[in-house]
Every structure is written in C-alpha cells, then in structure tokens.
PDB file with SEQRES, HELIX, SHEET and CRYST1 records, atoms N, CA, C and O in Angstrom:
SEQRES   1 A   73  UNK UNK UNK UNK UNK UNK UNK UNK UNK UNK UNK UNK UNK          
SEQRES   2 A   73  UNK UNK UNK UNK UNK UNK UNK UNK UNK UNK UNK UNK UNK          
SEQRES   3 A   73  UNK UNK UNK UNK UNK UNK UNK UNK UNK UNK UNK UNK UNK          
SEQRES   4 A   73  UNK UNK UNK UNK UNK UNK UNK UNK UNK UNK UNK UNK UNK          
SEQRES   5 A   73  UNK UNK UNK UNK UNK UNK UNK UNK UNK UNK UNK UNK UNK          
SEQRES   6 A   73  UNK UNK UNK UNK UNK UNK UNK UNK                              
HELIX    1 AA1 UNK A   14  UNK A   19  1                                   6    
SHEET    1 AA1 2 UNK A  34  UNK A  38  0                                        
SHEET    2 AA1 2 UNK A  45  UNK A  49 -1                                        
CRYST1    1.000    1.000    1.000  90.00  90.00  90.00 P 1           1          
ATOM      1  N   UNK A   1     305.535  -5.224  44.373  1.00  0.00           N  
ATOM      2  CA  UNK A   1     304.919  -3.914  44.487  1.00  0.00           C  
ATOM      3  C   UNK A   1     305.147  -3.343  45.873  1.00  0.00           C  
ATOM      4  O   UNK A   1     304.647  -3.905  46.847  1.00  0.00           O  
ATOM      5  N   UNK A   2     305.742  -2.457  45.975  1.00  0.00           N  
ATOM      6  CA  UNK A   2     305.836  -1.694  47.310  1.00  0.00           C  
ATOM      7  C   UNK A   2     304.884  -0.367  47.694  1.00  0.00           C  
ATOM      8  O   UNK A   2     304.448   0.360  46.801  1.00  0.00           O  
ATOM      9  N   UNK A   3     304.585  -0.110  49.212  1.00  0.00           N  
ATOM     10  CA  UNK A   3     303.710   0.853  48.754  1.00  0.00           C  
ATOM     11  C   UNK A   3     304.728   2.341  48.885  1.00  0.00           C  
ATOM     12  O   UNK A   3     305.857   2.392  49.373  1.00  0.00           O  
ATOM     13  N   UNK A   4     304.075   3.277  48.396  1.00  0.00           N  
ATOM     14  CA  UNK A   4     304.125   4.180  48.339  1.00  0.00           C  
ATOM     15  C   UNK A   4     304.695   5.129  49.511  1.00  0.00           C  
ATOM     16  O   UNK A   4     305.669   5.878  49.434  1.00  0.00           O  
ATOM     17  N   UNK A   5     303.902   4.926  50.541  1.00  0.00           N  
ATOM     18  CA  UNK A   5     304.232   5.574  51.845  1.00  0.00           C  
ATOM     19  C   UNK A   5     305.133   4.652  53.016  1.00  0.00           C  
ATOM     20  O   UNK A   5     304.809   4.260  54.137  1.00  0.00           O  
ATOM     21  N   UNK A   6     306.277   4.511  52.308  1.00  0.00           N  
ATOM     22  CA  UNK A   6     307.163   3.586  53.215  1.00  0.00           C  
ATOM     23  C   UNK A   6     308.408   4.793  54.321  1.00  0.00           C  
ATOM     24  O   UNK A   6     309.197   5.661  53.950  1.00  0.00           O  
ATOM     25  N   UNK A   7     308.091   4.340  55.550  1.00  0.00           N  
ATOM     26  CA  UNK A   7     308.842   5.008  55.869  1.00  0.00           C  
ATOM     27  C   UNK A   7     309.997   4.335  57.150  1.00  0.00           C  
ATOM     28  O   UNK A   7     309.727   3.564  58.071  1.00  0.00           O  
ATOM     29  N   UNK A   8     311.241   4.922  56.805  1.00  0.00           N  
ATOM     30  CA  UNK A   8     312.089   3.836  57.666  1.00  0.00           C  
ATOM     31  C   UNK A   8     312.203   4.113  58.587  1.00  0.00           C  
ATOM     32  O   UNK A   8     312.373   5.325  58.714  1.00  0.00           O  
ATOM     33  N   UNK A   9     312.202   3.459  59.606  1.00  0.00           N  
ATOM     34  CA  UNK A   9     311.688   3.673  61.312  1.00  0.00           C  
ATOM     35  C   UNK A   9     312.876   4.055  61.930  1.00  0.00           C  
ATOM     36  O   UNK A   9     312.935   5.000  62.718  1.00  0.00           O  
ATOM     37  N   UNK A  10     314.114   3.154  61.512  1.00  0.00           N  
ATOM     38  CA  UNK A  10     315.296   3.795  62.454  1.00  0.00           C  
ATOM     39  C   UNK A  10     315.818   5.406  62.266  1.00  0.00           C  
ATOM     40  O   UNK A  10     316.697   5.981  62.908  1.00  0.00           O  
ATOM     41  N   UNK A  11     315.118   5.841  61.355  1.00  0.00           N  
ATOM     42  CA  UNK A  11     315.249   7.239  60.550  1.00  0.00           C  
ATOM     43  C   UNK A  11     314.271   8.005  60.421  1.00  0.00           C  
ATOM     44  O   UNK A  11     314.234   8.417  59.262  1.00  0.00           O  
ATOM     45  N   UNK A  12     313.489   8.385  61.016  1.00  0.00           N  
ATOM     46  CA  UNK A  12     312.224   8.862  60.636  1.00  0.00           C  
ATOM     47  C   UNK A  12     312.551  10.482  60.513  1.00  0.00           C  
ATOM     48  O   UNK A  12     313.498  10.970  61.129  1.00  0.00           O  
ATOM     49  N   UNK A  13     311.754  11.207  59.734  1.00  0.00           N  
ATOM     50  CA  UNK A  13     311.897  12.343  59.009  1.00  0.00           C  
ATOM     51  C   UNK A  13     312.030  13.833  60.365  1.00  0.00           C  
ATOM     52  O   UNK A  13     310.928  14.295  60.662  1.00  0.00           O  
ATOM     53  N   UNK A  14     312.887  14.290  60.870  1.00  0.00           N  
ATOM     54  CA  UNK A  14     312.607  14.999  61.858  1.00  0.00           C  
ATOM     55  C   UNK A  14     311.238  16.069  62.086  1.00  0.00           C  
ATOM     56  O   UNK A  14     311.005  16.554  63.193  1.00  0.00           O  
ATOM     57  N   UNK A  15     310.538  16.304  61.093  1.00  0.00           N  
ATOM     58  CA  UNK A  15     308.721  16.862  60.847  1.00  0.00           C  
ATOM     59  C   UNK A  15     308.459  16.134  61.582  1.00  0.00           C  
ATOM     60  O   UNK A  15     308.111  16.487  62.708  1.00  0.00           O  
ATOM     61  N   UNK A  16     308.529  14.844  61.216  1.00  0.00           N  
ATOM     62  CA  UNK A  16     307.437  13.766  62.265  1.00  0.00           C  
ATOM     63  C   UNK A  16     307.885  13.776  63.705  1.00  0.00           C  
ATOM     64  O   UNK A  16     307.189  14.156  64.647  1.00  0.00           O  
ATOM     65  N   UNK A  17     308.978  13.373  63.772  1.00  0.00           N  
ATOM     66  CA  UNK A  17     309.176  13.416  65.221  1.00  0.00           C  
ATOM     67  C   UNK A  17     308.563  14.525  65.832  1.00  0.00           C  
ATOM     68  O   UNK A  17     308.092  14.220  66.928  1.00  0.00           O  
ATOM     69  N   UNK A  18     308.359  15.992  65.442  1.00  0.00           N  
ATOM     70  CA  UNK A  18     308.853  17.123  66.368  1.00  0.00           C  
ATOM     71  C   UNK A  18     307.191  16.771  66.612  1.00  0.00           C  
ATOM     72  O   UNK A  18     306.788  16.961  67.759  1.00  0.00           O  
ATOM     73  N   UNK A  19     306.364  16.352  65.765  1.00  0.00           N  
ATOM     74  CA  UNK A  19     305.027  16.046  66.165  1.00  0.00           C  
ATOM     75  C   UNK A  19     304.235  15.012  67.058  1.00  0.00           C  
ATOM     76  O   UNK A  19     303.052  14.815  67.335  1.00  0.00           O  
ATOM     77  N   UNK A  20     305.514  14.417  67.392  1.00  0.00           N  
ATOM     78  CA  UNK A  20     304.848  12.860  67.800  1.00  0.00           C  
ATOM     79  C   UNK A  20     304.774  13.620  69.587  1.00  0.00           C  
ATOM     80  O   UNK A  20     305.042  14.811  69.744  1.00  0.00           O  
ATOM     81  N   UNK A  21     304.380  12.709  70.782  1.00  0.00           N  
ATOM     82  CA  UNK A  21     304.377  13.279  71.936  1.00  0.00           C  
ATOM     83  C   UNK A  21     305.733  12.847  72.315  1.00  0.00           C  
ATOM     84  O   UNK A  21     306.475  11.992  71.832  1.00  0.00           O  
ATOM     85  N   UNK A  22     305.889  13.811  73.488  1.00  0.00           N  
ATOM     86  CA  UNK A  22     307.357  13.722  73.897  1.00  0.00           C  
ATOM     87  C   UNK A  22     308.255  12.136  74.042  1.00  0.00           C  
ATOM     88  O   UNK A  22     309.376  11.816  73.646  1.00  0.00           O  
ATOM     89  N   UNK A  23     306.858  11.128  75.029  1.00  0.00           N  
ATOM     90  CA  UNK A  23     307.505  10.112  75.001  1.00  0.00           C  
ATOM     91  C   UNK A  23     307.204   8.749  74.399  1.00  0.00           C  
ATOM     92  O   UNK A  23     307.369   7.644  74.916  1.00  0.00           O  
ATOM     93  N   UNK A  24     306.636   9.118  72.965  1.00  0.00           N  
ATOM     94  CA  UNK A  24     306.531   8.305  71.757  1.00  0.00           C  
ATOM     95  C   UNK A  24     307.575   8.251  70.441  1.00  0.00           C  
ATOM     96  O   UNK A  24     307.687   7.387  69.572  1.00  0.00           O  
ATOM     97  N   UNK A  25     308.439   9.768  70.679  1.00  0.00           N  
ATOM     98  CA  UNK A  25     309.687   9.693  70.020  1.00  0.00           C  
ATOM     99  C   UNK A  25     310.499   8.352  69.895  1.00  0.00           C  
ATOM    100  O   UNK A  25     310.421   7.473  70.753  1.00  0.00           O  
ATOM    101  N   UNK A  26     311.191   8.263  68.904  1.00  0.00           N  
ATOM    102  CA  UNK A  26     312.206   7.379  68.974  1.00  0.00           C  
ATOM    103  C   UNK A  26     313.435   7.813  70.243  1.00  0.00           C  
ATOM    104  O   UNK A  26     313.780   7.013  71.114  1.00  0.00           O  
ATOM    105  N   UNK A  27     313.828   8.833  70.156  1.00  0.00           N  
ATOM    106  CA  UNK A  27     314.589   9.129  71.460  1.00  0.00           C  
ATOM    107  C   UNK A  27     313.704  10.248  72.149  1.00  0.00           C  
ATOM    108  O   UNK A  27     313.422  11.360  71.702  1.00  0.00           O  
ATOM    109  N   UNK A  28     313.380   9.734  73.219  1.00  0.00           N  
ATOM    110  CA  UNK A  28     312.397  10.594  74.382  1.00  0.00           C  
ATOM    111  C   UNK A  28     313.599  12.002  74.874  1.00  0.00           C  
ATOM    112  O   UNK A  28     314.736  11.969  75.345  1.00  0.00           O  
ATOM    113  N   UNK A  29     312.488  13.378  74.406  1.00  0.00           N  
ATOM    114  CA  UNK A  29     313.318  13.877  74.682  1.00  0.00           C  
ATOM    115  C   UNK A  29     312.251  14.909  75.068  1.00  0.00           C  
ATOM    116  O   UNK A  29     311.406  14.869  74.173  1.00  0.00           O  
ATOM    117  N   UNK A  30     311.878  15.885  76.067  1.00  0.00           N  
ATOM    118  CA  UNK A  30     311.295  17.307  76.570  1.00  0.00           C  
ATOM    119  C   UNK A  30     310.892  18.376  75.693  1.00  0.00           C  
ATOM    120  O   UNK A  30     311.821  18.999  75.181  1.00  0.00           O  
ATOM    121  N   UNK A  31     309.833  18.696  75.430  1.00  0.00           N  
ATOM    122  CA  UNK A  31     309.634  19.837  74.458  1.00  0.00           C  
ATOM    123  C   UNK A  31     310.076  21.227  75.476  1.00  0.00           C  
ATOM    124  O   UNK A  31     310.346  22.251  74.848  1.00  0.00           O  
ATOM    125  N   UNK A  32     310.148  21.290  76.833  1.00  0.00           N  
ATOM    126  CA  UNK A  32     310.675  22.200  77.340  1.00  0.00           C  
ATOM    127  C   UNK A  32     312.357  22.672  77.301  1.00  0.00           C  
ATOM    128  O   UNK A  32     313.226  21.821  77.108  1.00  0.00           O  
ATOM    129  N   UNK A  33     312.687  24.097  77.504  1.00  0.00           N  
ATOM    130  CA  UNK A  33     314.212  24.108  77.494  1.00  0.00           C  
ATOM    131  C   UNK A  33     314.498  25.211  78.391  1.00  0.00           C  
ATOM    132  O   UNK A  33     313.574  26.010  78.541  1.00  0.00           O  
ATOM    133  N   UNK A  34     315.697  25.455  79.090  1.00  0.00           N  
ATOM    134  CA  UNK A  34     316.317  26.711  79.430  1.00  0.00           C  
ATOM    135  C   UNK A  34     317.255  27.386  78.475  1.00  0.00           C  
ATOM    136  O   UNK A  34     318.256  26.847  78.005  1.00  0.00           O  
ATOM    137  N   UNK A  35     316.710  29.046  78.133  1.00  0.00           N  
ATOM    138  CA  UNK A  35     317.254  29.985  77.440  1.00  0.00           C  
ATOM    139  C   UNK A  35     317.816  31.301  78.009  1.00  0.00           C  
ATOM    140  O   UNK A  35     317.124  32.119  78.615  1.00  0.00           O  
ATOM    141  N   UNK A  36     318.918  31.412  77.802  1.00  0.00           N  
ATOM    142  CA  UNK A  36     318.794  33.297  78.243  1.00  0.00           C  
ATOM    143  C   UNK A  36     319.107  33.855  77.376  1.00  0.00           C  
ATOM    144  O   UNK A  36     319.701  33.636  76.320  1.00  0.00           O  
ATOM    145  N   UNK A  37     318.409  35.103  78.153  1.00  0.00           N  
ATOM    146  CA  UNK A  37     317.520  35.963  77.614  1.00  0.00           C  
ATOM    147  C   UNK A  37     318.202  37.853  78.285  1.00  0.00           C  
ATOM    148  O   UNK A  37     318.384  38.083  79.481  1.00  0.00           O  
ATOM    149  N   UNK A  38     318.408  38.733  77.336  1.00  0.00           N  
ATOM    150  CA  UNK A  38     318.992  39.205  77.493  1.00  0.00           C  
ATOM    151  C   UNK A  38     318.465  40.554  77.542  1.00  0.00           C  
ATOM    152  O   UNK A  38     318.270  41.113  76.463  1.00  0.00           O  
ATOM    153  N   UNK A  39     318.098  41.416  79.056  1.00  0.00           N  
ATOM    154  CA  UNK A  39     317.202  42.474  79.521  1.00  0.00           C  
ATOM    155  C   UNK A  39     317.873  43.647  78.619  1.00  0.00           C  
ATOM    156  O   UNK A  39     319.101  43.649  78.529  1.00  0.00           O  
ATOM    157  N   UNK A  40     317.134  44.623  77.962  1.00  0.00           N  
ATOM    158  CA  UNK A  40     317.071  45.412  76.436  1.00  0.00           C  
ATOM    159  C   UNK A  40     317.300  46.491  77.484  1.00  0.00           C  
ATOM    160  O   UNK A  40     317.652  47.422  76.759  1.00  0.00           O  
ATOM    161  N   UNK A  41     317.328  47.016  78.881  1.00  0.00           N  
ATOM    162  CA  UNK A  41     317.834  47.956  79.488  1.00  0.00           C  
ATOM    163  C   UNK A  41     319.371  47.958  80.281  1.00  0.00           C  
ATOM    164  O   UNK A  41     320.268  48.796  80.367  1.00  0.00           O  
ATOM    165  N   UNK A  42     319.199  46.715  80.752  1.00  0.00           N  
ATOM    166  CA  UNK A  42     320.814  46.613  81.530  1.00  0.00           C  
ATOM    167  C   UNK A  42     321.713  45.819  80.240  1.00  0.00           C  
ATOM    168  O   UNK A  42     322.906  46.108  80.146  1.00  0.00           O  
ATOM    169  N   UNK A  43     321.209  44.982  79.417  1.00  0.00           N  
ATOM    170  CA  UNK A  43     322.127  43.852  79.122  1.00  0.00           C  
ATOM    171  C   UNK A  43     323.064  43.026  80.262  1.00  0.00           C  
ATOM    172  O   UNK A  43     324.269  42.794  80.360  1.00  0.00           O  
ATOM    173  N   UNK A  44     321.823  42.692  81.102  1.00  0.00           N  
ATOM    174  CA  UNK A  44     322.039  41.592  82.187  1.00  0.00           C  
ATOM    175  C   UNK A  44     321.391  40.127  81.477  1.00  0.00           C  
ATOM    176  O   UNK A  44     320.227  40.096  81.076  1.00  0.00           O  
ATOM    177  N   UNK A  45     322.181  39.105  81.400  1.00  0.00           N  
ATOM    178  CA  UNK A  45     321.499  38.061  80.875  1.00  0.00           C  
ATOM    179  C   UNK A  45     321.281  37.035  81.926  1.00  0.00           C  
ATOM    180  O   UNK A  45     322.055  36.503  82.723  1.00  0.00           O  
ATOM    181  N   UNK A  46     319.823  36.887  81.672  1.00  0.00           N  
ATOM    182  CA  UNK A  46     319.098  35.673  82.981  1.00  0.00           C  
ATOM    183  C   UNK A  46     318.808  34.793  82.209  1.00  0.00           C  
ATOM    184  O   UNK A  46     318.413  34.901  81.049  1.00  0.00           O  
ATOM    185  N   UNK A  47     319.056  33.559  83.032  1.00  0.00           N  
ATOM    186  CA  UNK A  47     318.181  32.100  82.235  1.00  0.00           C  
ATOM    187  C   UNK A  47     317.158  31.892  82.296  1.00  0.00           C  
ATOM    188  O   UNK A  47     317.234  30.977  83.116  1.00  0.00           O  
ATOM    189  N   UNK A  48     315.928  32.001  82.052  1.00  0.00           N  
ATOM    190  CA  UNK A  48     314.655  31.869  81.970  1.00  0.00           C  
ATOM    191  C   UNK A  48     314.428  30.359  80.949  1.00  0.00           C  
ATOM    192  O   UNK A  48     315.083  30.013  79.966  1.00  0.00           O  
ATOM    193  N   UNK A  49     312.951  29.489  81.788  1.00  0.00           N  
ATOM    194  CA  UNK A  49     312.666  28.848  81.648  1.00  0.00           C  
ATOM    195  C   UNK A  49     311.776  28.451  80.577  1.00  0.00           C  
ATOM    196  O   UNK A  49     310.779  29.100  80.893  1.00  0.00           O  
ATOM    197  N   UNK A  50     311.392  27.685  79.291  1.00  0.00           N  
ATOM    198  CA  UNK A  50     310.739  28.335  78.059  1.00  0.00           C  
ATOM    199  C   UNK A  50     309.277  28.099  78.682  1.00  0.00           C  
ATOM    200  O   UNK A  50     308.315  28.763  78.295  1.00  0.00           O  
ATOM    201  N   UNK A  51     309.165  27.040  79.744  1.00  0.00           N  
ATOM    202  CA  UNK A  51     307.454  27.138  80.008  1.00  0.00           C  
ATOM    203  C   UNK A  51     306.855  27.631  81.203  1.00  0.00           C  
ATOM    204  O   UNK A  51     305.837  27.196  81.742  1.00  0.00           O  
ATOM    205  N   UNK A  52     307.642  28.665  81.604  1.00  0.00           N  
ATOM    206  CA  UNK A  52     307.929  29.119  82.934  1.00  0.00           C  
ATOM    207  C   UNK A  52     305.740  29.598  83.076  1.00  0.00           C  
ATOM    208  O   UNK A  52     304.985  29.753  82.116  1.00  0.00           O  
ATOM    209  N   UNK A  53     305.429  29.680  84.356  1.00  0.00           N  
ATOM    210  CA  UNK A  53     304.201  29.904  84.536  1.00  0.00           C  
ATOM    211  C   UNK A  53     304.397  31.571  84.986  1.00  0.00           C  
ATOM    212  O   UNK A  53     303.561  32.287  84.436  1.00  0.00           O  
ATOM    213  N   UNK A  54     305.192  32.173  85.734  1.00  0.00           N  
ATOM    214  CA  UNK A  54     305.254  33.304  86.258  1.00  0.00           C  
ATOM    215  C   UNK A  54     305.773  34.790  85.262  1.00  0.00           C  
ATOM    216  O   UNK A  54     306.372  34.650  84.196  1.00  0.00           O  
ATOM    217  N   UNK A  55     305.609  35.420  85.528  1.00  0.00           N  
ATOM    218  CA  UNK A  55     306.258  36.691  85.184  1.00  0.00           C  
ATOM    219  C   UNK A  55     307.728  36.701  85.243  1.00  0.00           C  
ATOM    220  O   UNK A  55     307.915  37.062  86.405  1.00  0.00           O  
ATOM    221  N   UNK A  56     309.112  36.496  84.614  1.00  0.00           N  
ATOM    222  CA  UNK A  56     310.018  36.922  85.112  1.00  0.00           C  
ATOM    223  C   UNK A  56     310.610  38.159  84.670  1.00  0.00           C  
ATOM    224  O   UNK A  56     310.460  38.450  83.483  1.00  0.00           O  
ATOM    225  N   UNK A  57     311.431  39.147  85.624  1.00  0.00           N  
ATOM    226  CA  UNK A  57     311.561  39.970  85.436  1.00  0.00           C  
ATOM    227  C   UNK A  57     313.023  40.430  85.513  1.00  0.00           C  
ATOM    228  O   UNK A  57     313.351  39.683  86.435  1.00  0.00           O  
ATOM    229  N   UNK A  58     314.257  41.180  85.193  1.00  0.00           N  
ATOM    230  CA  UNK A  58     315.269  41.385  85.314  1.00  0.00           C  
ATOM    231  C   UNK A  58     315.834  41.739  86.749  1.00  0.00           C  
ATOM    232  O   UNK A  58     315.336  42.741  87.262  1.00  0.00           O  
ATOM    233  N   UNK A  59     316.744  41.106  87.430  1.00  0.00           N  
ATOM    234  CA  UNK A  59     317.091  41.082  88.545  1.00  0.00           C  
ATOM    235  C   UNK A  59     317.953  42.928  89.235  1.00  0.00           C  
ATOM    236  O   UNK A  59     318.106  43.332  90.387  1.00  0.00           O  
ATOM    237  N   UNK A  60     318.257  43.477  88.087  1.00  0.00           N  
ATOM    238  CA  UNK A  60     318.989  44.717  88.265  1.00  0.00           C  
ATOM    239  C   UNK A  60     317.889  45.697  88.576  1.00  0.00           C  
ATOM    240  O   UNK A  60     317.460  46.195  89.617  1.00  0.00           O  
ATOM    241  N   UNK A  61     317.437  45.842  86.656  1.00  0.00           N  
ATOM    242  CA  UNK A  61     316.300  46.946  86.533  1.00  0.00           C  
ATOM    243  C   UNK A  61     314.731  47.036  86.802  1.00  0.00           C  
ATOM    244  O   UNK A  61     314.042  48.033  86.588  1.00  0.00           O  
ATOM    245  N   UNK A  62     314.223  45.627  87.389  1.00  0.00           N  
ATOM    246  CA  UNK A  62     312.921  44.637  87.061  1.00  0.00           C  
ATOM    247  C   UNK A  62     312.320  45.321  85.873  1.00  0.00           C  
ATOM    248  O   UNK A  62     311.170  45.749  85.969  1.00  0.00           O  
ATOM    249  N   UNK A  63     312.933  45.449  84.864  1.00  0.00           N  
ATOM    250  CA  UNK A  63     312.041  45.204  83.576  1.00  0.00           C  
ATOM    251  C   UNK A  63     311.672  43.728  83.347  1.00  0.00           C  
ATOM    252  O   UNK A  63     312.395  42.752  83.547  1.00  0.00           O  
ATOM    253  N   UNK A  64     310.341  43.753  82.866  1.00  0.00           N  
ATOM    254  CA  UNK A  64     310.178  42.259  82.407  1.00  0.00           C  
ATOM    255  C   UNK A  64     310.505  41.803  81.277  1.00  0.00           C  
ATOM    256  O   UNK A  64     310.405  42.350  80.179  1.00  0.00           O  
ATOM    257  N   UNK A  65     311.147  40.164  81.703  1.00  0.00           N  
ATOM    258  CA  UNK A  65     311.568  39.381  80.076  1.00  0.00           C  
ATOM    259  C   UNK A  65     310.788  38.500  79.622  1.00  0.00           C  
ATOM    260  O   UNK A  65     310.775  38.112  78.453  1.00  0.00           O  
ATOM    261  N   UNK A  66     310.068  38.111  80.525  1.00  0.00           N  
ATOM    262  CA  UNK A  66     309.332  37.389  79.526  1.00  0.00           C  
ATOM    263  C   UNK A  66     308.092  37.356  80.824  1.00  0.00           C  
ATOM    264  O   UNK A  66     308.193  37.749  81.986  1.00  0.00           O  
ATOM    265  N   UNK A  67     306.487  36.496  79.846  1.00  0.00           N  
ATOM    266  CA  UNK A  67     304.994  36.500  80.618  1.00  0.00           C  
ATOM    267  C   UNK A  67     304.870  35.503  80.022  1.00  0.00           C  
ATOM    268  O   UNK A  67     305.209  35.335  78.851  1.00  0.00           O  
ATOM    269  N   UNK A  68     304.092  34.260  81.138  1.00  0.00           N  
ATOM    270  CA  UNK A  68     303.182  33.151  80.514  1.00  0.00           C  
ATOM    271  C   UNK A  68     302.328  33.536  79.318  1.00  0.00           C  
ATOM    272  O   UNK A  68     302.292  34.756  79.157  1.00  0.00           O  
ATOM    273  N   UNK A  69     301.733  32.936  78.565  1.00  0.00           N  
ATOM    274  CA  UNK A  69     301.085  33.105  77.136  1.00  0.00           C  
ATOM    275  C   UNK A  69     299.222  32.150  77.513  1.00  0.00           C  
ATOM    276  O   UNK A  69     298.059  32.445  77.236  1.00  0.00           O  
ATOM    277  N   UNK A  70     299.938  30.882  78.309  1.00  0.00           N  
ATOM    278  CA  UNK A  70     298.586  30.050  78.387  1.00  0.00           C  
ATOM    279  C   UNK A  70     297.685  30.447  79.587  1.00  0.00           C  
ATOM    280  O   UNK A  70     298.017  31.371  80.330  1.00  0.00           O  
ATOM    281  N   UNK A  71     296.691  29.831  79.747  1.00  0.00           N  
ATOM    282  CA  UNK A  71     295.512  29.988  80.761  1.00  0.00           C  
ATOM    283  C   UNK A  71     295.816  29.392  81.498  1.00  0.00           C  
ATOM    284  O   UNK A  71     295.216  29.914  82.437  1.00  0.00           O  
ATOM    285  N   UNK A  72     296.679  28.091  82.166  1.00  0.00           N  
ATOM    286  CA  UNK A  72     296.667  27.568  83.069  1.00  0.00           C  
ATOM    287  C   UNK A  72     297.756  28.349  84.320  1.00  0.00           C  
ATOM    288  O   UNK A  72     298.961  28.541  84.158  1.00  0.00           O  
ATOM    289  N   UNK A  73     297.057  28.666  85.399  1.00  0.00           N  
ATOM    290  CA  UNK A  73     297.874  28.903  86.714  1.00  0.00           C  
ATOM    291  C   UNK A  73     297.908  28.196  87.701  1.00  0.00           C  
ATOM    292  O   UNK A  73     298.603  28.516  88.666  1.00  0.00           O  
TER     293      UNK A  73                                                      
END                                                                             
C-alpha cells in the first residue's frame, strides 16, 4: 500500500518550491531580481532593482518608474 501523497524529492513540483523560503529550496536561489524597465516618455531603459526601497526615477526626463509598495524604510 503506498500512500497517496508521495512526492519525489529530487523533483519536486515547481508550486512548491516557489513557496518554500529562499534557502530551504532544493537549489537556493533569491526571490529578488534586476529588470529594466522602460520610461513611457523618453524610451530610455534603466535597470531597476525588483525590491528596490527608494523612488527611482528616469535619468533623462525624471519621470518616475517605479515606488516601494511596503512599509519598511
């Protein structure tokens, strides 16, 4: 009798992983990333940071591309 909820470890379902903490993964890997991001007035593209704490803003026009979301400063 086997049970039901077997799951194979060297393979685990990528759902689970993206849930587990960063360094309980099977391969430890950063929920943070660098993206750019592309200012909707110049089409100047900056790399912005995905958990950046500050305001960043476009280096040409300073329109802003992106604002922190959380409470911590």
């Amino acid at each position: 009798m086997g049970l039901q909820n077997d799951i194979d470890l060297l393979n685990p379902p990528a759902e689970l992983e993206k849930k587990k903490h960063k360094l309980k993964r099977l391969v430890q890997t950063p929920n943070s990333f660098f993206m750019d991001v592309k200012c909707q007035g110049c089409f100047n593209i900056t790399t912005v940071f995905s958990h950046s704490q500050t305001v960043v803003v476009c280096g040409n026009c300073q329109t802003v591309l992106c604002q922190p979301t959380g409470d911590k400063l």
